[in-house]
C-alpha positions as CSV (number, residue, x, y, z in Angstrom):
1,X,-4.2,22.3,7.8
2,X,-6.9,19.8,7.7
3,X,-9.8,20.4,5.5
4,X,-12.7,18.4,7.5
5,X,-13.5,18.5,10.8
6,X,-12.3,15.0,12.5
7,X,-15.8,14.3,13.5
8,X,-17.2,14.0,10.0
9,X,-14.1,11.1,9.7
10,X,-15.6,9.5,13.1
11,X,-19.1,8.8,12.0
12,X,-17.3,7.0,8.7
13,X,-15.4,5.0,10.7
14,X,-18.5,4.6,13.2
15,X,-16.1,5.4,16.2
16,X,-15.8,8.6,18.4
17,X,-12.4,8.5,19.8
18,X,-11.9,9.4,23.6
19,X,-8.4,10.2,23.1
20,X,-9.1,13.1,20.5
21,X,-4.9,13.5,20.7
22,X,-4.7,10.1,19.4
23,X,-6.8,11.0,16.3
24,X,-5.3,14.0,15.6
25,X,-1.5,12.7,15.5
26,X,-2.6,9.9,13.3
27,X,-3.5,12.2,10.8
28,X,-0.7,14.6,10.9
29,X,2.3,14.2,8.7
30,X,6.2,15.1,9.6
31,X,6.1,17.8,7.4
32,X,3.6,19.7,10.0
33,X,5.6,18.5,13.1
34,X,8.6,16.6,13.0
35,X,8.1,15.5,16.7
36,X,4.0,15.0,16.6
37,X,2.9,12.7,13.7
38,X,1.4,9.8,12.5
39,X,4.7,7.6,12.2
40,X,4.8,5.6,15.1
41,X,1.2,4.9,15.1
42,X,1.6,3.8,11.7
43,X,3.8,1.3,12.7
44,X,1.5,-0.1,14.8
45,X,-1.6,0.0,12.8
46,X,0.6,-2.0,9.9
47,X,0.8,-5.0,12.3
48,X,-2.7,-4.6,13.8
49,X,-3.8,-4.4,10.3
50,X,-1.5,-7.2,8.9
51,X,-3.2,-9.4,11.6
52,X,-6.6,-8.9,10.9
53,X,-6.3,-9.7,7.4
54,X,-4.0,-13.0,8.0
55,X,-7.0,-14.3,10.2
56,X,-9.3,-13.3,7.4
57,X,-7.3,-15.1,4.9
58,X,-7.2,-18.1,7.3
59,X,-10.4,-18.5,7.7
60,X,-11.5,-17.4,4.1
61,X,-9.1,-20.3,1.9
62,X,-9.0,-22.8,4.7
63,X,-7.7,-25.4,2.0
64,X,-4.4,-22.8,0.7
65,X,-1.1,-23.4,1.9
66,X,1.0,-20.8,3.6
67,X,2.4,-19.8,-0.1
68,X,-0.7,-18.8,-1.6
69,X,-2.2,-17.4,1.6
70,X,1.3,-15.2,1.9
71,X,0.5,-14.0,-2.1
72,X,-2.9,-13.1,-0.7
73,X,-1.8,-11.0,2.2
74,X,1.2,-9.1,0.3
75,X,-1.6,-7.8,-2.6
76,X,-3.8,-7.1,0.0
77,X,-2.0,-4.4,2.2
78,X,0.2,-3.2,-0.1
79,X,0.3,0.2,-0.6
80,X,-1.3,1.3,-3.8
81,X,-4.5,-1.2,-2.1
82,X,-4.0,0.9,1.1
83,X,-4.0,4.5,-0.9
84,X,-7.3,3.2,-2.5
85,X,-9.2,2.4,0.4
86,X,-8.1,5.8,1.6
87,X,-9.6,7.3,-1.3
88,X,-12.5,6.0,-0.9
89,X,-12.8,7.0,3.0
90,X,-11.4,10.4,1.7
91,X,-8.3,10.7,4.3
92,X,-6.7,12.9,2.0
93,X,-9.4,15.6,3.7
94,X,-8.2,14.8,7.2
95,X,-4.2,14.9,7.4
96,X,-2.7,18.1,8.5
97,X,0.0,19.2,6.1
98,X,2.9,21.9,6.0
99,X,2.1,24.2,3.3
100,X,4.6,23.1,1.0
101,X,3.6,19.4,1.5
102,X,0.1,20.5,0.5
103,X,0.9,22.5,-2.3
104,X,3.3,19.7,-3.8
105,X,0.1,17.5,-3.9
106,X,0.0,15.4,-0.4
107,X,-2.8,15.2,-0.1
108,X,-3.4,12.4,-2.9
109,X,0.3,11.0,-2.5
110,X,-0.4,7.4,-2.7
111,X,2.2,7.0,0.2
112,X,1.2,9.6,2.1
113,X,-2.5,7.7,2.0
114,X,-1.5,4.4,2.8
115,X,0.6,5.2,5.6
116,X,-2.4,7.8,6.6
117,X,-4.5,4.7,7.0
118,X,-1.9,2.3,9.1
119,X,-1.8,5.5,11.9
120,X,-5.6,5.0,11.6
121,X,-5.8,1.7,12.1
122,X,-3.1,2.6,15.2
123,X,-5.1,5.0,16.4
124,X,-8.2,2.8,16.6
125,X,-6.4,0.1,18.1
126,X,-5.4,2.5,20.9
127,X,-8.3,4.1,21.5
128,X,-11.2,1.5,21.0
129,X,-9.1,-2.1,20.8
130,X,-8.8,-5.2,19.0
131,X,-12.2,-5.6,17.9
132,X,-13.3,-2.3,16.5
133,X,-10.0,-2.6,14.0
134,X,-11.2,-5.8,12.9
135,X,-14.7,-5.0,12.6
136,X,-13.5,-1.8,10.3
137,X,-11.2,-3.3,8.6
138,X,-13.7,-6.9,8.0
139,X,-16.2,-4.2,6.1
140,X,-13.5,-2.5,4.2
141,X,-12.0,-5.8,2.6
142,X,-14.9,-8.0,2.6
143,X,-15.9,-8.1,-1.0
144,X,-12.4,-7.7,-1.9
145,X,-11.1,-11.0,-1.2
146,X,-14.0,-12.4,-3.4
147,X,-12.8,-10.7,-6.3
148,X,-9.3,-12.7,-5.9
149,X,-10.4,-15.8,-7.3
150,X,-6.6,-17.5,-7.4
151,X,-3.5,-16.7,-5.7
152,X,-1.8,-13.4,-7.1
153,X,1.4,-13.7,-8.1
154,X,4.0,-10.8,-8.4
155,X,5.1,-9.8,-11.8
156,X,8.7,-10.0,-10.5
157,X,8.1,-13.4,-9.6
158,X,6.9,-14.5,-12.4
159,X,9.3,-13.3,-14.5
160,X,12.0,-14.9,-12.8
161,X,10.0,-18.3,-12.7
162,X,10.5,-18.0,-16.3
163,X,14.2,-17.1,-16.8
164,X,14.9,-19.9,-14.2
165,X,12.8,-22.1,-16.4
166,X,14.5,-21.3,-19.8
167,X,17.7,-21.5,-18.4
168,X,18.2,-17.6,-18.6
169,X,20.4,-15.3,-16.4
170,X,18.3,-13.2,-13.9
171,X,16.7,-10.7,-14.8
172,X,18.2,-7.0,-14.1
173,X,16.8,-4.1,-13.0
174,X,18.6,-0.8,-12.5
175,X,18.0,2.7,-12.2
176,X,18.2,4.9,-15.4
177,X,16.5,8.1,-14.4
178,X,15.2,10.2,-11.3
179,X,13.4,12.7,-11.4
180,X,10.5,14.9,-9.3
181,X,11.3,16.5,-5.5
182,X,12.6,15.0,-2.6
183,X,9.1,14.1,-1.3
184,X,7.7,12.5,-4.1
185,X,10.5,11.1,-6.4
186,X,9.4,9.1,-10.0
187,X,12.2,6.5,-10.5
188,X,12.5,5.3,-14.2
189,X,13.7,1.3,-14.0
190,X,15.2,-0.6,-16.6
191,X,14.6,-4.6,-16.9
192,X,16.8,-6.6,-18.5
193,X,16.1,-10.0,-19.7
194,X,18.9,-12.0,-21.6
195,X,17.4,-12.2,-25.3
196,X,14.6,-9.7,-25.1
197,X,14.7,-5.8,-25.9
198,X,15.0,-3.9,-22.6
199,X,12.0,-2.2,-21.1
200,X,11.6,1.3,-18.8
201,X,8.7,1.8,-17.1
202,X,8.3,4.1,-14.2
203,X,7.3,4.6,-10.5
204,X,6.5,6.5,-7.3
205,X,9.3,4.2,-6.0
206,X,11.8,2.0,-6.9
207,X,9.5,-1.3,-6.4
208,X,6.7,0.1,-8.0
209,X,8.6,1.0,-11.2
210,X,10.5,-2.5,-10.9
211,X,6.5,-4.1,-10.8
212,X,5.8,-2.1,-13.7
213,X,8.4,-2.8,-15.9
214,X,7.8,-6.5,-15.1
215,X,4.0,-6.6,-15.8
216,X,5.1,-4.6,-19.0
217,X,7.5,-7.1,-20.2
218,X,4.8,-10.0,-19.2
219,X,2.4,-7.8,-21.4
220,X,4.6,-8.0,-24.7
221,X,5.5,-11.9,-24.3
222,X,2.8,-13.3,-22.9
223,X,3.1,-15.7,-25.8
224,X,6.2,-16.5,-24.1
225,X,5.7,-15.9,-20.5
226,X,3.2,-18.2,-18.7
């Protein structure tokens, strides 16, 4: 069950919602009702969201190219970002969860988080429109697109960038181990780089250990990688 009482979530987000269903299906997860939770909503509030922060970005770096403005957007709502901001508005409070789920640590899933605060962002769109999602979400990221000075660039892509460049094979990544429950799996990845020694690193998912592994193997030649 939820820890909080919704309104205390309300005056954070500095909007009562009139629709107090909308609010509550948001912040329930599948494992408390499989037919009443916050996955459709989530879908929308990913778009909503996705579109706010493209017109930020717009507006923001009005000399980038669509290349560097799509790096932007990608580090910017993925979902370890989203899990943070969560944190910070303390979501983890708010979702209803089965008793297992809550027990198994849901509440601080990083998943569960972000996609907790894409069925906000749904939610608010719903119930209050265009406006107060971009207004919430303008004061949640403003001083975070100052920090990113250049461009980010995937460790993935980078690494690739410079195989391609040394005439290397591509790089290879594969899964080597599995391991934790059903609802919160750790995948261990190998990468593979044709001369190098592989490296494991591991990961809520399997693109988050794939990241990993490639920022580690940028960390051990970055004499080597650019």
């Amino acid at each position: 069950m939820s820890v909080k009482p919704i309104t205390e979530l309300e005056a954070r987000i500095a909007h009562r919602f009139q629709d107090s269903a909308l609010i509550r299906v948001a912040l329930t997860h599948s494992s408390a009702a499989a037919g009443y939770n916050y996955e459709r909503l989530e879908f929308l509030g990913d778009r909503v969201l996705g579109l706010v922060i493209a017109e930020l970005l717009y507006t923001r770096f009005p000399k980038e190219p669509e290349g560097d403005l799509a790096k932007r957007l990608a580090a910017l709502v993925q979902g370890s970002f989203l899990a943070k901001i969560s944190q910070e508005l303390e979501l983890g409070a708010y979702i209803t969860l089965s008793d297992a789920e809550a027990q198994a640590g849901g509440a601080e899933n990083d998943n569960i988080l972000a996609d907790i605060f894409e069925s906000l962002i749904g939610a608010l769109y719903l119930d209050g429109g265009f406006e107060k999602c971009q207004k919430l979400i303008h004061e949640l990221w403003a001083d975070r697109l100052d920090v990113m000075k250049e461009p980010p660039q995937h460790p993935k892509t980078q690494v690739q960038e410079w195989t391609q460049a040394q005439g290397l094979g591509l790089p290879e990544y594969r899964i080597v181990a599995q391991s934790g429950p059903d609802h919160a799996p750790v995948f261990d990845i190998e990468l593979r780089v044709e001369g190098f020694d592989p490296i494991v690193a591991q990961g809520k998912s399997r693109q988050n250990a794939e990241k990993e592994a490639a920022r580690e193997f940028m960390k051990q030649h970055k004499g080597e990688v650019s």
